[in-house]
C-alpha positions in Angstrom: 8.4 -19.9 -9.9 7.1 -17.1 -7.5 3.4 -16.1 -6.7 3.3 -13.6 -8.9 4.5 -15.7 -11.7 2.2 -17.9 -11.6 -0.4 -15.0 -10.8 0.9 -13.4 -14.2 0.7 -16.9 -16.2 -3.2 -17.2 -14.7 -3.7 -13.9 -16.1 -2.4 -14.9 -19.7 -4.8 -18.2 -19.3 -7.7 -15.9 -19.1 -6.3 -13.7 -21.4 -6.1 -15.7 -24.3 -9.0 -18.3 -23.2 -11.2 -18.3 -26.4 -15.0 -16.6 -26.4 -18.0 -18.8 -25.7 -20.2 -19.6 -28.9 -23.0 -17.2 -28.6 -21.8 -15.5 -25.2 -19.0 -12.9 -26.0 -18.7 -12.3 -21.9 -18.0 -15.9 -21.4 -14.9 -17.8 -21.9 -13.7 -21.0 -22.1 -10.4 -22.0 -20.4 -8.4 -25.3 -19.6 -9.7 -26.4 -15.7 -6.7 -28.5 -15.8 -4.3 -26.1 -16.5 -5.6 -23.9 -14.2 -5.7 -25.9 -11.1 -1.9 -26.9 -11.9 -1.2 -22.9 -11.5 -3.2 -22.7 -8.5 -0.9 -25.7 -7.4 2.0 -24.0 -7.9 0.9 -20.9 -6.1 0.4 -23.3 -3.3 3.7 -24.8 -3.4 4.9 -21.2 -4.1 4.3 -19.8 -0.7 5.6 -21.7 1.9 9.1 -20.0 -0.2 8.2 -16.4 0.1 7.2 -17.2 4.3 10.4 -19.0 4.1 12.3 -16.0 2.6 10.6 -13.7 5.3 11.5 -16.0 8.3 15.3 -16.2 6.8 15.2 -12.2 6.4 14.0 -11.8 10.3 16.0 -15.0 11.5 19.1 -12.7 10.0 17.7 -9.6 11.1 17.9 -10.9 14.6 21.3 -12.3 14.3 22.4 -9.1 13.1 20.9 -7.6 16.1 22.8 -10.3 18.5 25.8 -9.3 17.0 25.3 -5.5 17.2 24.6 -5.8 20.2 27.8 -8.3 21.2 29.7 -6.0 19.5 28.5 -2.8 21.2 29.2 -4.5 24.5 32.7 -5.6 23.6 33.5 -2.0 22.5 32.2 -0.9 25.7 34.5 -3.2 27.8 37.0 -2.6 25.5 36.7 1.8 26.2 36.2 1.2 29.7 39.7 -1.0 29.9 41.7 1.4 27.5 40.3 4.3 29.8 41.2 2.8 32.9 44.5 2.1 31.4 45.4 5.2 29.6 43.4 8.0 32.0 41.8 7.5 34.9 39.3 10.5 33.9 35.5 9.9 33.3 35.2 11.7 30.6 36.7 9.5 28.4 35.0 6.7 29.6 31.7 7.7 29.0 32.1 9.2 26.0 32.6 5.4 24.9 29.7 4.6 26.7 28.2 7.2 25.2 28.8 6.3 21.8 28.9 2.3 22.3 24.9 3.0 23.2 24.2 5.2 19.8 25.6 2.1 18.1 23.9 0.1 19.3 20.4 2.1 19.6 21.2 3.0 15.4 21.7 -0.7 15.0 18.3 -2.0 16.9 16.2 0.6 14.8 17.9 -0.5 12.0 16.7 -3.8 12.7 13.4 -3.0 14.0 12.6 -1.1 11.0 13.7 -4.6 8.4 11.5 -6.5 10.4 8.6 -3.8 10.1 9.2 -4.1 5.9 9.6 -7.8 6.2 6.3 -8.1 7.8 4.9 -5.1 5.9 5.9 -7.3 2.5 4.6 -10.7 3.6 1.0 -9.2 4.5 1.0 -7.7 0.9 2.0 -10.5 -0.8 -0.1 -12.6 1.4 -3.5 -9.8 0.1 -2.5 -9.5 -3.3 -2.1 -13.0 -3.5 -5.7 -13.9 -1.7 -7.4 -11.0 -3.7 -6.0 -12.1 -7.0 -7.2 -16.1 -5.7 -10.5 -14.9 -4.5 -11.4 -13.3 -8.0 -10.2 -16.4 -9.9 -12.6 -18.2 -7.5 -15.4 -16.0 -8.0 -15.2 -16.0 -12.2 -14.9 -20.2 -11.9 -17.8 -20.0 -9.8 -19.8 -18.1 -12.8 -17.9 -20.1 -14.9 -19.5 -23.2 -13.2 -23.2 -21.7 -12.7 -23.1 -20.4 -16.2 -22.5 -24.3 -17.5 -24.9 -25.5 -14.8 -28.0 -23.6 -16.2 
């Protein structure tokens, strides 16, 4: 079950918590159930960090590759073109185009760790903004119950 799951399901608690007797803008909900969903967001997020260190732990494997890759094609132009022709032209237009490969590739890559992080930090706020007001209407809750 994801974060927002359980953020959904904590939602539907207060939702269809029933009214206080006497105090409309008072509810009254099931503590226990709620601090097993606050559990599960718990347990919940080392999964989405662990999705967003696989997604970068790829994106840099991708990049390795790229980048092996890029170099091989440029050993593998220069050796043709030393073989074929001896000019330079050819040559560097291998080079040429071995580097735009491999400069699309690490922006490419720069740009999924950029939304990877970008993600993480909003699921990280929505997830501590969504916590935080659960806190704060338990914390009337409670004060309301201790007066």
């Amino acid at each position: 079950m994801s974060v927002f799951d359980v953020l959904d399901e904590m939602d539907d608690l207060l939702d269809n918590a029933k009214a206080f007797p006497l105090a409309a803008h008072k509810i009254v909900i099931d503590g226990d159930r709620l601090r097993e969903l606050v559990n599960d967001i718990r347990l919940a997020m080392p999964k989405e960090m662990k999705r967003a260190q696989t997604i970068d732990y790829d994106c840099d494997r991708i990049m390795k590759e790229a980048q092996s890759n890029a170099e091989s094609i440029i050993r593998g132009a220069e050796e043709r073109a030393k073989t074929l022709v001896s000019e330079d032209t050819i040559t560097e237009e291998a080079k040429k185009r071995a580097h735009e490969i491999l400069a699309k590739t690490k922006s490419k890559c720069e740009d999924t760790k950029d939304a990877t992080a970008a993600y993480v930090l909003q699921s990280l706020t929505a997830t501590e903004a969504r916590l935080n007001e659960l806190l704060n209407e338990i914390r009337r809750e409670r004060g309301n119950w201790e007066k």
